[in-house]
N, C-alpha and C positions, 0 to 999 in steps of 0.2 A: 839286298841293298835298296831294290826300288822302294820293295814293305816299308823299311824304315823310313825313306824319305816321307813317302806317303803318311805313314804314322806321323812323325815331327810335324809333317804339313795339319792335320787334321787335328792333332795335337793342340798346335799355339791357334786353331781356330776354335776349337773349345776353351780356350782359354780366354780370348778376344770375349766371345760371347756372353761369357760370365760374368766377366767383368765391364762389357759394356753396358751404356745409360741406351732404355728403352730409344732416346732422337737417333743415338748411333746406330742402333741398329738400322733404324726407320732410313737414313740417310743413305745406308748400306743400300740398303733395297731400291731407294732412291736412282742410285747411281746406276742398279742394274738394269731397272725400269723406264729409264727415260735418257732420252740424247742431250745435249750441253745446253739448248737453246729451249729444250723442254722442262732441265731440269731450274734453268732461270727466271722463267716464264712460271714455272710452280710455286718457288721460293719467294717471288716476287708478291704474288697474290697470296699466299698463305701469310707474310708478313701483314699484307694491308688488312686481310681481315682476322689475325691475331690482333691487331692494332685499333678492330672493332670490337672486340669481346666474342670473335664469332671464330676461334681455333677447330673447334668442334666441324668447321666447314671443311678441311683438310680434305680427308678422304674424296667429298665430291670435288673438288680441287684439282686433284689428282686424276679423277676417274674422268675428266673433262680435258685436262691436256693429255693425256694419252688417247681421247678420242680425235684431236687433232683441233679442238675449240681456241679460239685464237682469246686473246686476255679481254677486250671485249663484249663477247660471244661470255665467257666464262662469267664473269662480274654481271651481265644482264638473267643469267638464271641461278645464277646464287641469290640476285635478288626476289626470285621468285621462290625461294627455301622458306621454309616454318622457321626456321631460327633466325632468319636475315627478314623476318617480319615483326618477328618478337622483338626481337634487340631494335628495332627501328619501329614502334610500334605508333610513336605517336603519328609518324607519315603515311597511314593508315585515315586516322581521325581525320588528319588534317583534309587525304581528298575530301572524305563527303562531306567536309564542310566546307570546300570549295577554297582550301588554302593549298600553295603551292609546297611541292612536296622539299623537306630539308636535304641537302647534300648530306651524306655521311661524315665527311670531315667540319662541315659547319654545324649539325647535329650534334658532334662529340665537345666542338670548342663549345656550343651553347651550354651542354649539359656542365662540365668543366668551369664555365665560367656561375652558373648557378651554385653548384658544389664549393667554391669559393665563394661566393656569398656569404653563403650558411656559414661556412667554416668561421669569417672574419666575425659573424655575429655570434660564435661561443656555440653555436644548436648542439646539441646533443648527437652523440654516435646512432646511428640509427634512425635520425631523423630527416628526410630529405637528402639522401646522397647516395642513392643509387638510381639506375634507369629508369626502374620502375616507377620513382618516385617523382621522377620531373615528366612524364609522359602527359600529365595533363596540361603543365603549364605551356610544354611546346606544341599540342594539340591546339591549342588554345590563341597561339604566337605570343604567349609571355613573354617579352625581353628581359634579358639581365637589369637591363636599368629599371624596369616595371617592379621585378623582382624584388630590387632591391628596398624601392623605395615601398614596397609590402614591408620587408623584414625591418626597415628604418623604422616605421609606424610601431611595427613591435618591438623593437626592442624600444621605445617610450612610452609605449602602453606600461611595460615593465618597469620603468623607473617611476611613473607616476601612478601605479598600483596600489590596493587597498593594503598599507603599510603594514597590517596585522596578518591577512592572507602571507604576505612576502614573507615575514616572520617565518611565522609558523612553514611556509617550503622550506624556509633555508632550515630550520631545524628539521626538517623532515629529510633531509640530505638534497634538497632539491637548486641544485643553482641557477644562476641570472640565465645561462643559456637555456636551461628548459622551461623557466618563468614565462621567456621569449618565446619558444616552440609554442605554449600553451594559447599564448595572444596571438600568434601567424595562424595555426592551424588546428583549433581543440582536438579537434576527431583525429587528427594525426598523432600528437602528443599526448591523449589519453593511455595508449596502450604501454608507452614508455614511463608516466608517474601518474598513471592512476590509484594506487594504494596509498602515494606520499602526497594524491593531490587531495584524496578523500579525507585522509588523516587532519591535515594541515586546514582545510575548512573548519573541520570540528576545533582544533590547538585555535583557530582564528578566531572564531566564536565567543570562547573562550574568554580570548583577549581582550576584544568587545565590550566587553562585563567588566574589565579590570581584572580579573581571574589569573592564575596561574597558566600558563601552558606546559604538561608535559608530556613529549614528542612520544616517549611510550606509551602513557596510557592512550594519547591519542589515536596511534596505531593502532592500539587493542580495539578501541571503542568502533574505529573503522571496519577494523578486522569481524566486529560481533555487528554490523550491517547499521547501525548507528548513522545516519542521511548528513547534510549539512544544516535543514531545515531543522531535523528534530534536538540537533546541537545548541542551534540557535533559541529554541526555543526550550531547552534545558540548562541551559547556560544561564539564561533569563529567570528562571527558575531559583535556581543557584545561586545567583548574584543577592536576589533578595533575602533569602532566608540564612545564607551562609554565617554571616558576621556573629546576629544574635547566636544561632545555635554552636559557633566557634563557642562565643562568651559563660553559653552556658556550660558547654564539656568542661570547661578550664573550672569552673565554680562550681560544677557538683564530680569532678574526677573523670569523667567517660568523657575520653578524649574524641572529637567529633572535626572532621577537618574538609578540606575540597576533595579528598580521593575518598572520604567513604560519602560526599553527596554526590558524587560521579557514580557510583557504587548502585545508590538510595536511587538514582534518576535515572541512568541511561542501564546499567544494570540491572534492575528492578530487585535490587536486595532489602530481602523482605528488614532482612538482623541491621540495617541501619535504616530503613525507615523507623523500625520499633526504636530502634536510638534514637534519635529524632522527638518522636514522640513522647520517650521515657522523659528525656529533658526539659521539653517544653510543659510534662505533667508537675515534675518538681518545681520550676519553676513557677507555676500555679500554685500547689499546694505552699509552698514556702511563702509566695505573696500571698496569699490566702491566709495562712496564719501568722502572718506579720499584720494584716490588718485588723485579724480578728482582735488579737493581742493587742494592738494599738485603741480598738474601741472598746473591750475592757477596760483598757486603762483607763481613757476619757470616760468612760461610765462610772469608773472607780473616785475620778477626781470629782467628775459630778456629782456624786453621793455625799463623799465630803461637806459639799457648800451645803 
């Protein structure tokens, strides 16, 4: 009889087990491990620095009120942890530069209130919104209001932008908040549209000229290491010679357009430069012998008198 009990008992506690979440368990242990006023005193401080980004401090948490550390005593050498240094890293900076160090709850509201900043400016995911990213401006004592009135600046940098470059992003998939990251911060917002900021130079260029922009080939042209300078200065290239050599594919059949002088220039294809050239030879020959023909003629009528 007792067997059984004991079984049943050991039973629904294998059962428990299984089916409990890893906290329950943890909580379990909790109870076993600490008295009422210890167990409040744990919970208390593991919430505050859950509430830092710093869960991960738990265990020494734990291993500090079971030594008998009053909250305190606790909170003064979790400050002295590697992870309660990182997560607060800019109060670090700030001593040796002779700045007072942030509270943790005023540290979290600054970062929060930077993080809304950005946000209401459209920035991009990944730009400016994590810890790591505002460490220099509170290093620094950057206020929210300082902040903002940076990110104000850029986003009117962005409306009164080279109209062709803006183009050319927005065809590049790039929107007005990353336009904005790029005028706050280049070096920051290069890692996030650097292929669609490289591309969009060259489509700018382009535009420049009166030119076509198209977002593909400009990718490509990006993609095969094509600068913004040598766009610029192939674009330019392009702009002058295109028209007549359009005029002449159309009039001797060898169709000649802006994607094979894109081709001919930033491509270095050999089979439309010789296009190019085939054209402009007929061209010659055909006025060539129009005027030869034409001064026959007038020799012919001169014979006449």
């Amino acid at each position: 009889m007792a067997d059984d009990i004991m079984g049943n008992i050991l039973g629904t506690l294998f059962e428990w087990i299984a089916k409990a979440s890893p906290q329950e368990i943890k909580d379990a242990q909790l109870n076993q491990a600490l008295s009422g006023e210890q167990r409040n005193a744990y919970e208390a401080l593991r919430l505050i620095f859950e509430g830092y980004g710093l869960g991960s401090l738990a265990p020494k948490i734990l291993e500090y009120v079971q030594q008998g550390y009053g909250s305190d005593t606790i909170t003064m050498l979790l400050q002295r942890t590697d992870e309660y240094k990182r997560r607060f890293a800019a109060n670090e900076a700030r001593k040796q530069a002779g700045l007072p160090v942030i509270p943790p709850n005023e540290y979290l509201a600054t970062e929060q209130a930077y993080r809304q900043i950005m946000r209401n400016a459209g920035l991009p995911s990944g730009f400016y919104d994590t810890p790591e990213d505002f460490n220099r401006f509170l290093a620094v004592d950057v206020s929210p209001t300082e902040l903002k009135t940076r990110v104000d600046l850029a986003v009117q940098a962005t409306e009164f932008a080279d109209p062709s470059l803006t183009k050319a992003l927005r065809a590049q998939g790039v929107d007005t908040g990353a336009i904005t990251a790029w005028f706050l911060d280049e070096k920051k917002a290069i890692p996030l549209i650097t292929k669609q900021m490289n591309a969009a130079q060259i489509g700018a260029a382009a535009l420049r000229n009166s030119l076509e922009m198209d977002p593909t080939r400009s990718m490509e042209w990006a993609k095969q290491g094509v600068t913004s300078d040598q766009a610029k200065q192939g674009y330019g290239q392009i702009a002058g010679f295109l028209p007549e050599a359009t005029k002449l594919g159309s009039i001797y059949g060898d169709f000649y357009d802006q994607e094979t002088a894109e081709a001919e220039i930033f491509g270095q294809s050999g089979v439309a430069g010789e296009k190019r050239k085939k054209l402009a030879s007929q061209e010659r020959a055909a006025f060539g012998g129009a005027v030869g023909g034409a001064k026959a003629g007038l020799a012919g009528v001169g014979g006449q008198r």
